[in-house]
C-alpha positions in Angstrom: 49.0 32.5 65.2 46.4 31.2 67.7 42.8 31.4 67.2 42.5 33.9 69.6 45.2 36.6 68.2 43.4 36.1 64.7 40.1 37.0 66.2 41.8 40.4 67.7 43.5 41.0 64.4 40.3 40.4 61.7 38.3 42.6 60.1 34.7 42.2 59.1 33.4 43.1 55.5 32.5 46.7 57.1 36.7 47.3 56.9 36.9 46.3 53.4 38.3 48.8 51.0 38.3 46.4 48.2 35.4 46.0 46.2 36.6 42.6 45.3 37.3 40.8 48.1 34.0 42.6 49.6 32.1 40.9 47.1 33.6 37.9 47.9 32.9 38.2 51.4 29.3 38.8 51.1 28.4 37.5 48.1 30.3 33.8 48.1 32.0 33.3 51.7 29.3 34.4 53.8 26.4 33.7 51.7 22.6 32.2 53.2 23.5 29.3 51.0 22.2 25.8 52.3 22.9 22.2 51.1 26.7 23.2 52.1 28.8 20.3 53.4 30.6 19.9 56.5 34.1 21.2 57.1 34.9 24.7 56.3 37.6 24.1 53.7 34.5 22.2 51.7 32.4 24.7 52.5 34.7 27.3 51.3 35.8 25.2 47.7 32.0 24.3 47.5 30.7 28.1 47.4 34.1 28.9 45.4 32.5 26.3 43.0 29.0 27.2 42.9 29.4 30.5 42.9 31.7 30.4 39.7 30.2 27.2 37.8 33.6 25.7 37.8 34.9 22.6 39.5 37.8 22.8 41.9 41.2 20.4 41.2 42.2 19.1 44.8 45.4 17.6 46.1 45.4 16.8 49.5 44.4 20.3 52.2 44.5 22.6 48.9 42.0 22.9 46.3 42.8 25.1 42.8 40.3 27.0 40.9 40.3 28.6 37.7 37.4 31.2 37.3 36.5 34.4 35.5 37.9 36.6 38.2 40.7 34.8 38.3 42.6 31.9 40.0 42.3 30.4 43.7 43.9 28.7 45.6 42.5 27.6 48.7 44.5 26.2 51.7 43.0 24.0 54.4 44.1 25.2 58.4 46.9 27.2 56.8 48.3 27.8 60.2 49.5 24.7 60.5 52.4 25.6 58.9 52.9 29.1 58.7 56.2 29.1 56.5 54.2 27.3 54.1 51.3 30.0 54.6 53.6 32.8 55.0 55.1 31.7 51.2 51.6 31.9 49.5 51.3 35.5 51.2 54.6 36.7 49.9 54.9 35.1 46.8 54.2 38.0 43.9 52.3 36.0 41.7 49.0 36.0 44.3 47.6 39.3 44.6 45.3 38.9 47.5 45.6 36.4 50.5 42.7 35.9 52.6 43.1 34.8 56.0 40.2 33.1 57.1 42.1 31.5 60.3 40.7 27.5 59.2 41.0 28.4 55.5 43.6 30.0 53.5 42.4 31.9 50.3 45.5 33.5 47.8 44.0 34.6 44.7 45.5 35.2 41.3 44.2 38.6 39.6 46.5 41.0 38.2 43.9 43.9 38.2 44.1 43.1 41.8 46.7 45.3 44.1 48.8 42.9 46.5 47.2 43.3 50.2 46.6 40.9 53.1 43.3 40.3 55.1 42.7 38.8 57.6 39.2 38.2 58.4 36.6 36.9 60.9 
């Protein structure tokens, strides 16, 4: 998917119909936080981490966390390979994937239905 198909295909947090990944949305990804460092997938792991009070594990372009909501996983430029992206969305064990075009979210919740977003 090219930059410009995801930005005809992404929603804003206005077409959110789960109060989770809403929350997440407003409250940790898009967030008047300052002091955040360069790069969107540390920008991303960096509010994950604040947000939560946990520190994330890395290994290599993904970044594990283990919070109270429940487990993330966080994917740098997911697009770059889309199989690989394509398995994290399909595997049962994540119950949301959030499509962030530069960033890859998939989240572990089980009071979480499965769904897809794909946001701006």
């Amino acid at each position: 998917m090219n930059r410009l198909q995801h930005f005809l295909r992404a929603k804003t947090q206005f077409n959110l119909h789960s109060p989770f990944v809403y929350g997440l949305y407003t409250e940790v990804l898009f967030s008047r936080a300052g002091g955040a460092p360069k790069g969107r997938f540390e920008e991303v792991v960096w509010r994950l981490e604040r947000h939560y009070g946990v520190e994330a594990s890395r290994l290599g372009s993904t970044a594990t966390l283990r919070t109270s909501d429940g487990n993330f996983l966080v994917v740098d430029h997911p697009h770059r390979d889309e199989t690989r992206w394509q398995s994290f969305v399909d595997n049962p064990r994540f119950q949301a994937t959030i499509d962030l075009f530069s960033v890859g979210l998939a989240v572990q919740n089980p009071r979480l239905s499965k769904q897809h977003f794909i946001l701006r």
